[in-house]
C-alpha positions in Angstrom: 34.4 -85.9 -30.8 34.2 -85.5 -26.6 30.4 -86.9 -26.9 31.5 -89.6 -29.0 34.5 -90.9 -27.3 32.4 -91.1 -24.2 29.5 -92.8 -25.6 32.3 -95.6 -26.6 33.8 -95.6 -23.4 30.3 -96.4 -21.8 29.6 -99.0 -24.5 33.4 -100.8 -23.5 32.1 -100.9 -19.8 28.7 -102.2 -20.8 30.2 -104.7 -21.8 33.0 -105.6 -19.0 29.9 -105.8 -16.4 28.0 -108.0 -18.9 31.3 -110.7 -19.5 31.9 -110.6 -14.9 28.3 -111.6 -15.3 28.5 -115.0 -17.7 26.7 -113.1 -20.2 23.3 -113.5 -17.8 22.4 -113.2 -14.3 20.7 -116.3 -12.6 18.5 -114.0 -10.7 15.4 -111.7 -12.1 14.5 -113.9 -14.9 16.4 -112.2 -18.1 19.6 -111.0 -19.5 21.2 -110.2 -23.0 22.3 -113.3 -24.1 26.1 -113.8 -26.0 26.5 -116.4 -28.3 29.9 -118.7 -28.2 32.4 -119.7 -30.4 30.0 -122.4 -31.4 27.7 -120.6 -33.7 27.8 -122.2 -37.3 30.4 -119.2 -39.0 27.9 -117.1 -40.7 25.2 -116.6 -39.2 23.7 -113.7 -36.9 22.2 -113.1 -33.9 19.9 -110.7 -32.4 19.3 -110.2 -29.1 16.4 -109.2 -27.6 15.7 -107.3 -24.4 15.3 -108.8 -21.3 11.4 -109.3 -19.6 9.6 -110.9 -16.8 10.7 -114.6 -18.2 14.0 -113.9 -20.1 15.3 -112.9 -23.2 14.8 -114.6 -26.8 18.1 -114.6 -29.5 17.6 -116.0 -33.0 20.2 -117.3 -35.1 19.6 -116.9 -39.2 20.9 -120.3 -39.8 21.3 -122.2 -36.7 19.5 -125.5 -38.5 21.0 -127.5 -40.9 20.0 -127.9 -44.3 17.0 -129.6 -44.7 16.1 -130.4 -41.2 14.2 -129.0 -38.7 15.2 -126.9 -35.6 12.9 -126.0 -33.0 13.4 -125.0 -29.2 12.7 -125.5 -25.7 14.7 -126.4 -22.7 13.7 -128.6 -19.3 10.8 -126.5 -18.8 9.8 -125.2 -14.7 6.3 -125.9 -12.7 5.2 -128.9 -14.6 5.0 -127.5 -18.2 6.4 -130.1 -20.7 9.9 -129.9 -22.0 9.8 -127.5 -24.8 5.8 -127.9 -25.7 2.3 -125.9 -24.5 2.3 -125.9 -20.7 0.4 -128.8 -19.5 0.7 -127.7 -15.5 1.4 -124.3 -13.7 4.6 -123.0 -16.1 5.1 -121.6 -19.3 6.2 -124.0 -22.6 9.8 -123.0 -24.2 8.9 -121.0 -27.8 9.5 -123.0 -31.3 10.1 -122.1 -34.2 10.6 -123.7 -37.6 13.6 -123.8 -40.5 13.2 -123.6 -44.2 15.1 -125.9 -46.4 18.4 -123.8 -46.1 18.0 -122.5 -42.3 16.2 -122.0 -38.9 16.0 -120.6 -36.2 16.9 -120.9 -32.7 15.6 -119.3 -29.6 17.1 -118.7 -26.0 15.0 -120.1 -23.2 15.0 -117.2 -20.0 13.7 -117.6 -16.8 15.6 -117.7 -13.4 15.2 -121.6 -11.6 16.7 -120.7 -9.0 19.7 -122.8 -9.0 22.1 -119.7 -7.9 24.0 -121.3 -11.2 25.1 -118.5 -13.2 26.4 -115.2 -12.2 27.6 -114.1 -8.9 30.4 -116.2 -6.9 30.3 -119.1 -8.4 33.8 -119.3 -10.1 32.8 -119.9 -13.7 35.4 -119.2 -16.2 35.0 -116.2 -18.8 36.1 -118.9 -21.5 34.2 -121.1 -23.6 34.5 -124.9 -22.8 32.6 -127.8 -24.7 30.8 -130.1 -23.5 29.4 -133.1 -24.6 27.2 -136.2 -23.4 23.3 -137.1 -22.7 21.2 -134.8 -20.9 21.0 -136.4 -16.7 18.7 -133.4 -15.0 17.4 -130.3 -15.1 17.3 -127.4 -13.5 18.8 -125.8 -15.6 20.1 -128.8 -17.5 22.7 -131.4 -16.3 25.0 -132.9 -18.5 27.4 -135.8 -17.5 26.7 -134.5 -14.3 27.7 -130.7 -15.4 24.8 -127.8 -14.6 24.2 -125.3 -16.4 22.2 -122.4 -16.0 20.7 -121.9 -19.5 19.1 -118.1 -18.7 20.4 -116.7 -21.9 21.1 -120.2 -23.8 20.8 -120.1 -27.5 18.9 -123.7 -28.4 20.0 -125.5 -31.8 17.3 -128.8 -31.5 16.4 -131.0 -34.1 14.3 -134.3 -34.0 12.4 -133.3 -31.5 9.9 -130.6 -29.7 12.4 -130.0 -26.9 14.9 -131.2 -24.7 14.2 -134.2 -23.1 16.2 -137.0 -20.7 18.9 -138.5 -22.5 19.2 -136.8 -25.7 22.6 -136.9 -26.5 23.8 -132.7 -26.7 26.9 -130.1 -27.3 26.9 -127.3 -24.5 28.9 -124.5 -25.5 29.8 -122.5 -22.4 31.9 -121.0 -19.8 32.8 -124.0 -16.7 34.2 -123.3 -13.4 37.5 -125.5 -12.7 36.1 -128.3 -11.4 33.1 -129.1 -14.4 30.2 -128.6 -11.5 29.0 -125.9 -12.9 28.5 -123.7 -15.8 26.9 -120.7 -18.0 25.3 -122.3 -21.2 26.0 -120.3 -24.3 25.0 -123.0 -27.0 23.3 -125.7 -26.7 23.0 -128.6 -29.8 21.0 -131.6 -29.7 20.0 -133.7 -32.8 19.0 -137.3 -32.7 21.9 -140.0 -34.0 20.4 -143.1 -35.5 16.5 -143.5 -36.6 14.9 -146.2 -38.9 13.7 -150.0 -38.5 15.7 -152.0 -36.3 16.3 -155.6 -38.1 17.0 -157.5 -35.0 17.2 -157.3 -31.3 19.5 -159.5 -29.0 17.7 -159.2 -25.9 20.7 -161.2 -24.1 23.5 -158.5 -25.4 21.0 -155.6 -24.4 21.5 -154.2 -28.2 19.9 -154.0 -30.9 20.3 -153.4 -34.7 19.4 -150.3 -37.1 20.7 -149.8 -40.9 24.4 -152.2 -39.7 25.2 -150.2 -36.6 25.2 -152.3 -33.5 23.2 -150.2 -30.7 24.2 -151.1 -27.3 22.6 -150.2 -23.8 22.8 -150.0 -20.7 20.8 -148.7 -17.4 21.4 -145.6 -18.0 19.5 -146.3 -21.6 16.1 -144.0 -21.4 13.5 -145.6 -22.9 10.6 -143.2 -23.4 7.9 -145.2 -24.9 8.7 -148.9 -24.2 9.1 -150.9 -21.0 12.7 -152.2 -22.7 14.4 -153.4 -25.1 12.3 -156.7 -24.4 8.9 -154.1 -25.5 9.9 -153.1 -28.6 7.7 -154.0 -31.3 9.0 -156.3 -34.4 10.8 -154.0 -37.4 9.6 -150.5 -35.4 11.3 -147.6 -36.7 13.5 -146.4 -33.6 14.8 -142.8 -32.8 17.9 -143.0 -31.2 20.3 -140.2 -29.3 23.4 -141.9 -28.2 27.3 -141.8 -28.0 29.2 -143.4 -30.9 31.4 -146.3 -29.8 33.9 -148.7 -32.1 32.8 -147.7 -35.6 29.8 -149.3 -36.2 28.7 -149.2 -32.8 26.4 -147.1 -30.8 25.8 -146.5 -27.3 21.8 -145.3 -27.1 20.9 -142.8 -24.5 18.1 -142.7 -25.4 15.3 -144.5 -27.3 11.6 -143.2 -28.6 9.9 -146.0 -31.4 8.8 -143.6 -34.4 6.4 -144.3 -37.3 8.3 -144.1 -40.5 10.7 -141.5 -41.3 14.1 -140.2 -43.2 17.0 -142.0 -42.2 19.8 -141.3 -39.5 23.3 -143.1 -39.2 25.9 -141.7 -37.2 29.6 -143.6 -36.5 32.9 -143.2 -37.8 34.0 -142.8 -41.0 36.2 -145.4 -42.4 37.7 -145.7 -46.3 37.0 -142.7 -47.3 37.5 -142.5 -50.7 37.1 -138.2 -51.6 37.6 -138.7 -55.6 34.4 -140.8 -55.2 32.7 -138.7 -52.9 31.8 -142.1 -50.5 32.9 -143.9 -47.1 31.7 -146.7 -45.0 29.7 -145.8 -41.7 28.8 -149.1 -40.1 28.1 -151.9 -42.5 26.9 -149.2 -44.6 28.1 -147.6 -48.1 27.6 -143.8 -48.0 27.5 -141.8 -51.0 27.6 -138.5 -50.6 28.5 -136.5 -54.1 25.2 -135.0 -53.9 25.4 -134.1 -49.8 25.6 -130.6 -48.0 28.9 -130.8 -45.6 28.1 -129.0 -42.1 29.8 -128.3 -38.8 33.3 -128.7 -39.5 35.7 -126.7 -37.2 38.4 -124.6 -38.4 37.6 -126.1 -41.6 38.9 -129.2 -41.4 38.3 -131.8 -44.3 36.4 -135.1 -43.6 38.6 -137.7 -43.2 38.7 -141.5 -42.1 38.1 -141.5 -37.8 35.7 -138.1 -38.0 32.5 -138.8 -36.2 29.5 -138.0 -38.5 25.6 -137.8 -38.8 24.5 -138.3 -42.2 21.1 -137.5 -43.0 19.5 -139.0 -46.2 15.6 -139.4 -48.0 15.7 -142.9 -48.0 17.9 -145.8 -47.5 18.7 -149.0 -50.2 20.1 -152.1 -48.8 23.5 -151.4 -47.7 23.9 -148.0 -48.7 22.8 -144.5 -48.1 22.6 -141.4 -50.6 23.5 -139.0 -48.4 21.4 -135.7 -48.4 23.6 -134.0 -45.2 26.5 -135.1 -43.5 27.2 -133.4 -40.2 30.5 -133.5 -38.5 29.1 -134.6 -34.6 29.4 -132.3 -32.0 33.2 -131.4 -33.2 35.6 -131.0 -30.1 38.2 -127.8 -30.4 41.5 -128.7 -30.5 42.7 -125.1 -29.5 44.8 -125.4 -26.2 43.6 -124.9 -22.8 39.6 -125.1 -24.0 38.4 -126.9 -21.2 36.3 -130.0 -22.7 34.3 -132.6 -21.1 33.0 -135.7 -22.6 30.8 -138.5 -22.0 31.5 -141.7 -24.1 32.7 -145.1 -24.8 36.7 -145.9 -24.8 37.9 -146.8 -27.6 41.4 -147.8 -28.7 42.8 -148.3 -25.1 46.9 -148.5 -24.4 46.8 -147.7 -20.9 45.6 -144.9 -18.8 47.7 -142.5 -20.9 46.4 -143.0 -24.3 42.8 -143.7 -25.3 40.1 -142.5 -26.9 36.5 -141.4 -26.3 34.3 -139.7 -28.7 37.1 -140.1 -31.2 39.4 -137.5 -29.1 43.0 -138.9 -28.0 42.8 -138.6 -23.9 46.0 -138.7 -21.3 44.0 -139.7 -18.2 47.2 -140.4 -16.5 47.2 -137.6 -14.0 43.4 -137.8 -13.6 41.4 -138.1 -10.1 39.3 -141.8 -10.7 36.0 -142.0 -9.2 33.3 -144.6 -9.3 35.7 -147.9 -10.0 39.3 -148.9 -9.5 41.4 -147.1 -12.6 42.2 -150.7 -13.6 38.7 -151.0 -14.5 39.0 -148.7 -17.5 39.1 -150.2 -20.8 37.8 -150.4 -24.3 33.8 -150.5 -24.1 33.6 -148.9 -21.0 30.9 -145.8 -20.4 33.1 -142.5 -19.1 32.8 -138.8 -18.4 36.3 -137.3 -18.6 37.3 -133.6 -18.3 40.1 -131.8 -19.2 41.6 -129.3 -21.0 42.9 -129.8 -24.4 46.5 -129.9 -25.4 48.5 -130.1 -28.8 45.2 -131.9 -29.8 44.9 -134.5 -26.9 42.3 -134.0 -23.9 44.8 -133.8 -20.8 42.1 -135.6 -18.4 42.2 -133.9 -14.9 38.7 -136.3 -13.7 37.4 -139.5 -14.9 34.2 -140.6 -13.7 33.4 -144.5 -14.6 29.6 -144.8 -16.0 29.2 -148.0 -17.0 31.7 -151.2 -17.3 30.5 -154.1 -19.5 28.9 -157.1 -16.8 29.5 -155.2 -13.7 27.3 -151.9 -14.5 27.9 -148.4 -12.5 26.4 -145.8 -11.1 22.8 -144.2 -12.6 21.7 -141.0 -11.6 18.7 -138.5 -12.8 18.3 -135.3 -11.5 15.1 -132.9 -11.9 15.0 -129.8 -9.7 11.7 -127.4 -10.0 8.1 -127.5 -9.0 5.2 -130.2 -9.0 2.8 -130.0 -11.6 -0.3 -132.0 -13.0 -0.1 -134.0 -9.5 -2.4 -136.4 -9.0 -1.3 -138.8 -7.4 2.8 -139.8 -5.9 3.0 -142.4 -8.7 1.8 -139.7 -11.1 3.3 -135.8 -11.6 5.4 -133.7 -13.5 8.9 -132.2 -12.6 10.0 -129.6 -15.6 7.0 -132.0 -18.0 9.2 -135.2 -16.7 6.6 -137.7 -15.5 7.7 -139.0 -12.3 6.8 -141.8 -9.8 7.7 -141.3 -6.3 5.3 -144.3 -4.6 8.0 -146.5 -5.7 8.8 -149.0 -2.2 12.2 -147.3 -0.8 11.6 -143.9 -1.7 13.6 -141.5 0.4 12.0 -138.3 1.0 14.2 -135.4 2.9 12.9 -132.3 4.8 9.2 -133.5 3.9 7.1 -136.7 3.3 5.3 -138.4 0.5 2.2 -136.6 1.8 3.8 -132.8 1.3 3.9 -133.8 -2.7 1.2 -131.5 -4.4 1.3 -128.9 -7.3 3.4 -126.1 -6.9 5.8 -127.5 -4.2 9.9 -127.1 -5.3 11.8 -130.6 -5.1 15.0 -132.4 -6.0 14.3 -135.4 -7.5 16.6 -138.4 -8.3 16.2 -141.7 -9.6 18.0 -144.3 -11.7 16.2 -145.4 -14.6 13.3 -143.6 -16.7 10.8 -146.5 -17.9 8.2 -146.1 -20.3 8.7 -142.1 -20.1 8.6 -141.8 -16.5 11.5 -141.3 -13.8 11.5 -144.0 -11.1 12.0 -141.8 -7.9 14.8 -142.8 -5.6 14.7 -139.7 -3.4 12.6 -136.8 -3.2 14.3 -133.7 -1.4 11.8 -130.8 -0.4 13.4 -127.2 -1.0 
């Protein structure tokens, strides 16, 4: 009984020095990682011990049925994000689902942000957050970084992470949403299929009845524009749902043909049917796997939604899967942040964005006057929740309709496949620093070769590749 007692008490304190930790240190490359709240109920996880570049967790059922989840985070030293290494690093791993489940594997490996454990104030609760991926290193999100040591990675549509995927970061945050410990992270692209017409003048463009707007924030990663995109393509799309039947794109890749992807709001839902309307669009889904709801709640008119089908008729979609998006806890004091478009604006007190009531009454307003905020404009908020309404403590204006905002990238690792400063690789971004007006600190465009450490920023990614603005030397 004395051994056994003791063996528990060592086991309790295990675990006490692994929570003051955030679950991973940012230093020596590995740790044991913990999963969140986040996990899909149900599954299990396994952890697996830490080496030389981290530790790898699987989830039995991370994916969702009939889709497929691979890996892969920002990757370091010029490998691409989530692929085989194409410069000095090592590629994320991958794996594949079957048609009821996948898997999902942690990305390790210290980056040297000093983002993690150690001093840096992050809270030992989970917080949410949600909005398109700005940087890496680990990964930035609505200006939020992460270290993402011990991150278990839930990706769909795609070989990895990339700029401006739209993503849920489940994680501890320290109290003023700089930084944070990623537990989760869940990325799945929002709308793909032909577009049937493109108003270059708007800057949007249409796909199955929803609306996609953009802005300069918009990464395109094949295509010089909106103005480049070819007649009928079939588009990829991660963005932030807007007005129902509206969608702000994030990001934008054309695809050859494929299964269909509509994501808004629903509206008349009708349950004894089994449909609703998303968009312009009918959606029948009597024969449709449910996923992601939180604390069980039903579907119901205003829940955000990605439905997933085989194949789309005019004006109406046979659902296959419909996935609540990126669900928001309503359990008080969870620290949440969001990136999105206001909806349904009364005042600074009572709007909406991502479909959650906000009070940004008390909130510190940066990058515009607070008078500027309205329905349609881009913002990051952050908060903590309260009897089901974010209680806003920051706003941070993005983007306001004719006027624009502030744009900012953000890639911090090491050169690889340089050859040339119009042509390299930050963490597999392709980047072009011998743009006129480039700022480089504590170096010069002639100290840019492979292996080198920089911070890089730029406001618009064009054809795939990051437009420099500054190039800081570490």
């Amino acid at each position: 009984m004395t051994n056994i007692s003791l063996r528990k008490g060592f086991l309790v304190l295990l675990t006490g020095l692994l929570l003051s930790c955030g679950g991973g240190g940012s230093g020596g490359g590995g740790g044991i990682a913990v999963l969140g709240s986040a996990a899909t109920p149900g599954t299990t996880a396994t952890t697996g011990s830490a080496g030389a570049t981290g530790s790898d967790v699987t989830t039995g059922s991370a994916a969702t049925p009939g889709s497929t989840s691979r890996t892969g985070l920002l990757a370091d030293e010029g490998s691409p994000v989530g692929g085989a290494a194409d410069g000095q690093g090592t590629s994320g791993s991958s794996g594949s689902s079957g048609a009821s489940g996948g898997t999902a594997t942690a990305s390790g490996g210290n980056d040297g942000s000093g983002v993690g454990s150690g001093g840096t104030g992050v809270s030992t609760a989970d917080a949410a957050g949600i909005g398109a991926v700005d940087g890496a290193g680990s990964i930035i999100v609505s200006g939020l970084r992460y270290n993402t040591d011990t991150a278990v990675v839930n990706l769909e549509d795609a070989a990895g992470l990339q700029l401006g995927m739209s993503v849920k970061v489940t994680g501890p945050v320290n109290a003023d949403f700089t930084s944070g410990i990623a537990r989760r992270i869940d990325s799945a692209a929002d709308i793909r299929g032909p577009h049937s017409s493109v108003n270059l003048a708007q800057g949007n463009f249409v796909i199955m009845g929803t609306t996609v707007t953009t802005d300069q924030a918009t990464v395109w990663a094949d295509a010089a524009g909106l103005a480049a995109i070819a007649p009928n393509a079939t588009l990829q799309v991660w963005g932030l749902p807007a007005a129902p039947g509206v969608l702000r794109a994030t990001r934008v890749e054309q695809r050859g043909p494929a299964a269909p992807i509509l994501t808004g709001t629903v509206e008349n839902l009708d349950a004894a049917r089994s449909t609703f309307k998303l968009g312009s669009f009918d959606v029948d889904y009597s024969g449709a796997v449910l996923s992601g709801s939180l604390d069980g709640r039903p579907l119901t008119d205003g829940t955000l939604v990605r439905v997933r089908a085989n194949s789309a008729l005019p004006g109406r979609l046979a659902a296959t899967l419909v996935q609540w998006w990126y669900p928001v806890p309503t359990v008080n004091t969870t620290p949440v942040q969001l990136q999105g478009v206001v909806t349904d604006y009364a005042g600074l007190s009572s709007l909406r964005v991502l479909g959650t009531p906000v009070d940004a009454s008390a909130a510190q307003v940066t990058g515009g006057p607070a008078g500027s905020i309205g329905n349609g404009v881009k913002v990051d908020v952050a908060g903590t929740m309260s009897s089901g309404v974010l209680k806003a403590t920051k706003v941070k204006i993005r983007h306001v309709p004719g006027t624009g905002g502030p744009v900012s990238f953000n890639l911090i690792g090491n050169i690889g496949n340089f050859s040339s400063p119009s042509s390299f690789r930050v963490r597999g971004q392709p980047i072009n620093a011998a743009s006129p007006g480039v700022v480089f600190v504590n170096g010069s465009v002639s100290n840019l070769r492979n292996g080198v450490r920089i911070s890089v920023e730029g406001s618009q990614v064009v054809d795939g590749v990051l437009i420099a603005t500054r190039v800081v030397f570490e």
